[in-house]
N, C-alpha and C positions, 0 to 999 in steps of 0.2 A: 884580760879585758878590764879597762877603767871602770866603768859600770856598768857593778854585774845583775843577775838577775834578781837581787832584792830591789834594785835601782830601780829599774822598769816595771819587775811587779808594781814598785809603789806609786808611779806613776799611772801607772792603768788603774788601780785603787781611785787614785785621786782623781780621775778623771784629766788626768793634766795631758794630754793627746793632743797639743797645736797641730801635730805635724800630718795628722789625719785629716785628708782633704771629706772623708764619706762617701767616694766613690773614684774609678780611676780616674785619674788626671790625664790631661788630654794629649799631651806628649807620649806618653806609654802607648794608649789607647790608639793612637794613628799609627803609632810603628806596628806592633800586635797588627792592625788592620790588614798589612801590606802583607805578612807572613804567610807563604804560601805552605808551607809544611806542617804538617798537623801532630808529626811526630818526632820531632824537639825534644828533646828533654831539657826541660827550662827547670834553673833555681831562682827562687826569691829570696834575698836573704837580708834578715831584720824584716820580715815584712810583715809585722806590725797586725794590722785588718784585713790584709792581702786581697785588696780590694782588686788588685794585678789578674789574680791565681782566679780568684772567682771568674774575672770577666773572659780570662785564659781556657777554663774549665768549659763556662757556657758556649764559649767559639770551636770549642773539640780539637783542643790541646788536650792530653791525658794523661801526660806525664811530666807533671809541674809539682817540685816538690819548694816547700816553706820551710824558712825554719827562722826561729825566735828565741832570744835568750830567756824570754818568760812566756810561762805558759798559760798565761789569762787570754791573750789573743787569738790561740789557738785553739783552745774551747771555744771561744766566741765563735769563732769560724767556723769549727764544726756544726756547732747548733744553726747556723744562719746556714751552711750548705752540708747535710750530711751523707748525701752519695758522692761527697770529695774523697778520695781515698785516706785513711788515714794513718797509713803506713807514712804516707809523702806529706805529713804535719812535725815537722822535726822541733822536738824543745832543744834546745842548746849552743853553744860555743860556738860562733860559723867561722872562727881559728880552729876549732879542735874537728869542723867536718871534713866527711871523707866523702869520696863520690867522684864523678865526671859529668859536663854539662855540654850542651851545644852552647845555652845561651843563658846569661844571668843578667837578671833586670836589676836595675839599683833606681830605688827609689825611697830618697831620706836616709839612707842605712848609715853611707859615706860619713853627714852630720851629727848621724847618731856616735860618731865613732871619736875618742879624742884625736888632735893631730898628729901625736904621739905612734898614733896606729894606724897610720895610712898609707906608710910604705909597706907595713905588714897585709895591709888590705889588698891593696897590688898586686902584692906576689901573691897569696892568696887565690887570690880571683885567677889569676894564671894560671896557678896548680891547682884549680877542680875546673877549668875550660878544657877542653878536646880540644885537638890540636882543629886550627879552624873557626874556633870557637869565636862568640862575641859579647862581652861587656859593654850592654846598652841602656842608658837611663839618662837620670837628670840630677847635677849635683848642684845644690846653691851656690852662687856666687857675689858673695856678701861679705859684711863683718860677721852680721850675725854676733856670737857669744864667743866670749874667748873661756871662760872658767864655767860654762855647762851648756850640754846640748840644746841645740842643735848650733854645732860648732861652725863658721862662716870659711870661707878662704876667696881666692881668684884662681884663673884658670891658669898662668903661671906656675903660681905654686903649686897645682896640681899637676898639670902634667911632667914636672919633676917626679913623682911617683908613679906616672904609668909607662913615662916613655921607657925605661930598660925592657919590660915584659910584653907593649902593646904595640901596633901600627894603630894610628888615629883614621879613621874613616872618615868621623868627623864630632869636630871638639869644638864647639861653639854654640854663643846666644842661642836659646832656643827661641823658635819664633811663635811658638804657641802653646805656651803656659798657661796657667789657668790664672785668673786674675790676680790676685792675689801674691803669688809671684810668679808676675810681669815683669820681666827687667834683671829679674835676679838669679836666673837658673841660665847653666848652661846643658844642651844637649849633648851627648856622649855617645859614638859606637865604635869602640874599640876591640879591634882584632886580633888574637891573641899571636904571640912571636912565640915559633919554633923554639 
């Protein structure tokens, strides 16, 4: 991983958190809403404040596990929700995890990532979905930063890295972003290939 966890700890030291909207973003929050199954096993991963997992938690999902290459955000978590299970608070490498999912939300994780490591992220996300499984979120679609996070691209160049492992359900403009970015996220729910 380009930046590892001294990077992010110091980042959360610093208070330097742009990417933290303080509560879920509305794109998650409407898909979540639709989800008729309460027994999921959803990952988050990079997720930060896991403002997701929390609001996941309160709607009686129960097996929603996080994980974060630094573990500042994960005590914050804890102490803001501590009947979360804490076994499903994972510090570490989400290259080096292991596991199976129904469904994993990507929110910010993608730009947290250099572009370097996106094809990795792909496959990845492939090999910890269940067969059936779905990769669903919001990746920016921007310049954004070329030489530090939160890294930009277009929806071109990304679906070069998901079409070998994904079917696209749907890869396009989200239409209900939260202000801020308007215009810049696309929505994602991709279905994992055999």
């Amino acid at each position: 991983m380009i930046h590892d966890a001294d990077y992010w700890t110091n980042r959360y030291l610093e208070k330097n958190t742009q990417w933290d909207a303080g509560v879920i973003t509305t794109p998650l929050k409407n898909y979540i809403d639709q989800l008729e199954n309460r027994y999921l096993k959803i990952l988050i991963p990079g997720c930060g404040n896991a403002h997701e997992a929390a609001y996941l938690y309160q709607e009686g999902f129960n097996d929603v596990s996080v994980v974060d290459i630094s573990r500042i955000p994960l005590d914050n978590f804890s102490r803001v929700h501590p009947s979360f299970p804490k076994e499903n608070l994972i510090q570490g490498d989400f290259f080096h995890l292991k596991g199976s999912f129904d469904l994993i939300l990507e929110q910010t994780f993608f730009c947290a990532l250099h572009p370097a490591e996106r094809s990795a992220y792909a496959q990845k996300m492939h090999g910890l979905l269940r067969s059936g499984g779905k990769l669903v979120g919001v990746l920016f679609e921007d310049e954004l930063f070329t030489d530090h996070p939160p890294y930009g691209g277009f929806k071109a160049e990304y679906k070069t890295y998901f079409d070998p492992f994904f079917e696209f359900n749907v890869f396009d403009r989200c239409y209900n972003s939260i202000e801020p970015r308007e215009n810049r996220e696309l929505f994602i729910n991709l279905l994992k290939k055999r």
